[in-house]
N, C-alpha and C positions, 0 to 999 in steps of 0.2 A: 438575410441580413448578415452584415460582416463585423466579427466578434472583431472590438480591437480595446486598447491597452486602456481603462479607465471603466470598462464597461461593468456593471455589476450583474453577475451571472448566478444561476443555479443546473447542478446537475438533475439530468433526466433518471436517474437510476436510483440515484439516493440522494439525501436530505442536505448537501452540501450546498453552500453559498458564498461565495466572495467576487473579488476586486480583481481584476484582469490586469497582471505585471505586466506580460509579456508573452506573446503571441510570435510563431515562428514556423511557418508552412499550416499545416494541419493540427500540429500542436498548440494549446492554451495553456501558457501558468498562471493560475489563480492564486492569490492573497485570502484566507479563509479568517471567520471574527477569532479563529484563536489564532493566529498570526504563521499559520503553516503555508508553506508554498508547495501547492499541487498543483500535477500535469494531467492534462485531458486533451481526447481530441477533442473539434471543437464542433462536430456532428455529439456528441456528449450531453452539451451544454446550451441553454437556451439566455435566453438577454431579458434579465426581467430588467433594468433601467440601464439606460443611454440615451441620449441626447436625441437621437429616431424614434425610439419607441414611447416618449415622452410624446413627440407630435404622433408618430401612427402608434394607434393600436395593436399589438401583434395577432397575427391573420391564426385564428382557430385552425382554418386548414393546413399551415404547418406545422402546428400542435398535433395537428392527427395524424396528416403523415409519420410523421414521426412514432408513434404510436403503434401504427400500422406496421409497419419497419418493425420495430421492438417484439411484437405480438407474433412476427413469420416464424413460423418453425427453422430452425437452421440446422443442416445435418451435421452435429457434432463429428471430430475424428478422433479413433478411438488410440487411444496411444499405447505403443509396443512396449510392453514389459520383460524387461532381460529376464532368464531362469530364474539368474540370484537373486533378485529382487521380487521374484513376484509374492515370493512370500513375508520378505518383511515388513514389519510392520512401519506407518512414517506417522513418525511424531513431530507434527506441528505444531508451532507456538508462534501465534498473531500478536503482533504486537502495536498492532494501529489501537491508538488510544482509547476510542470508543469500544475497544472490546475489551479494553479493562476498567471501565470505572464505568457508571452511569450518567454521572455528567461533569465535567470538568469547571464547572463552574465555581471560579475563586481560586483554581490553580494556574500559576505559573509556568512558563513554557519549561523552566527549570525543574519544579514539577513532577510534570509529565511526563520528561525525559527520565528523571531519576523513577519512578513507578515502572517506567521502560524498563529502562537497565533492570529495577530489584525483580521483577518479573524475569525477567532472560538469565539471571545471575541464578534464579532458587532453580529455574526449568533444567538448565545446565546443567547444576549439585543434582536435581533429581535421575535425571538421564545416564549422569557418571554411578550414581550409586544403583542406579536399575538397573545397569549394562546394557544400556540402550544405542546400538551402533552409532545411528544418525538421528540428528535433529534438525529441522528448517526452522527457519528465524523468517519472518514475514515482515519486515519493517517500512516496506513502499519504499516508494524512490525518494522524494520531495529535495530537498536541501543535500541529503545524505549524513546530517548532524550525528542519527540516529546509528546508521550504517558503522561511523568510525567510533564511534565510540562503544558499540559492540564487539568492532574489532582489537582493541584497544584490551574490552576482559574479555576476550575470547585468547588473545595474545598471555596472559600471563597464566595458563594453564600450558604444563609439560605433555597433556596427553591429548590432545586436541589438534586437530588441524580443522580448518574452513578455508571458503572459498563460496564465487557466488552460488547461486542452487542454478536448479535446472532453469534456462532460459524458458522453454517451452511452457512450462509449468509454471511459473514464477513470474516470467520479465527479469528486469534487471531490481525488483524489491525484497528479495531473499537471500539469505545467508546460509551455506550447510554446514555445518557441523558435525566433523566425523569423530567417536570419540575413540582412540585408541588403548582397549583392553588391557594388556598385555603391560601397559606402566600404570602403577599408583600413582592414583593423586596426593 
């Protein structure tokens, strides 16, 4: 069955649920109840209400395929790590909502964002005062609100440079952060 714009959908992976904006080859943008715009493929994603599945039922055997699919072992590939690097350490900071707060219920998309930001702004202060080379910023893709306005305090630090992180590792929802030693903050 073919995902299209009005559909209400849920991810197969995790707990996600919303309104289908817009659909574009293999990709799905969803509308989420707190008002975030996420991208999925659309093998991802299942129809739990649309206008078909209202008259059919959806076929348990595509629930299991799918399933099936999810459950194969798949040979991971192990990724090459330069000299310099293989020793340091990588300090991560996720910044997708749900893994800063338990539930956002009663907040503001305004909010959210500022919880964002005070999170990325103290991990920063922590990093410069640990002398922590790099840091990755994990912000997803979505809208990109999140992305500039990161870049925006990441901008008014003298000893800092960023740029995106590693594609491979990341996608395009990451931020690195390199902090340069050698100037005070």
């Amino acid at each position: 069955m073919k995902i299209k714009v009005g559909d209400t959908v849920e991810t197969i992976d995790d707990a996600i649920k919303g309104v289908v904006t817009k659909t574009s080859g293999n990709s799905v943008t969803i509308e989420d109840v707190d008002g975030f715009e996420l991208q999925f493929e659309a093998k991802e994603l299942v129809i739990i209400n649309s206008e078909k599945t209202l008259k059919n039922a959806i076929y348990n055997s595509d629930i299991e395929a799918v399933k099936k699919e999810k459950e194969t072992v798949k040979r991971k590939s192990v990724p090459t790590v330069k000299p310099k690097e293989r020793n340091a350490p990588k300090f991560e900071v996720d910044l997708h909502i749900h893994h800063l707060t338990d539930s956002t219920k009663g907040m503001t998309n305004f909010d959210m964002l500022n919880l964002q930001l005070d999170t990325a702004r103290g991990q920063l202060e922590f990093a410069i005062r640990k002398r922590i080379p790099k840091v990755v910023f994990i912000h997803g893709v979505g809208e990109g609100v999140l992305r500039q306005e990161l870049e925006t305090l990441f901008g008014r630090y003298n000893n800092v440079k960023f740029y995106g992180a590693d594609y491979k590792t990341y996608g395009l929802g990451a931020t690195e952060v390199r902090i340069l030693q050698n100037i005070e903050p």
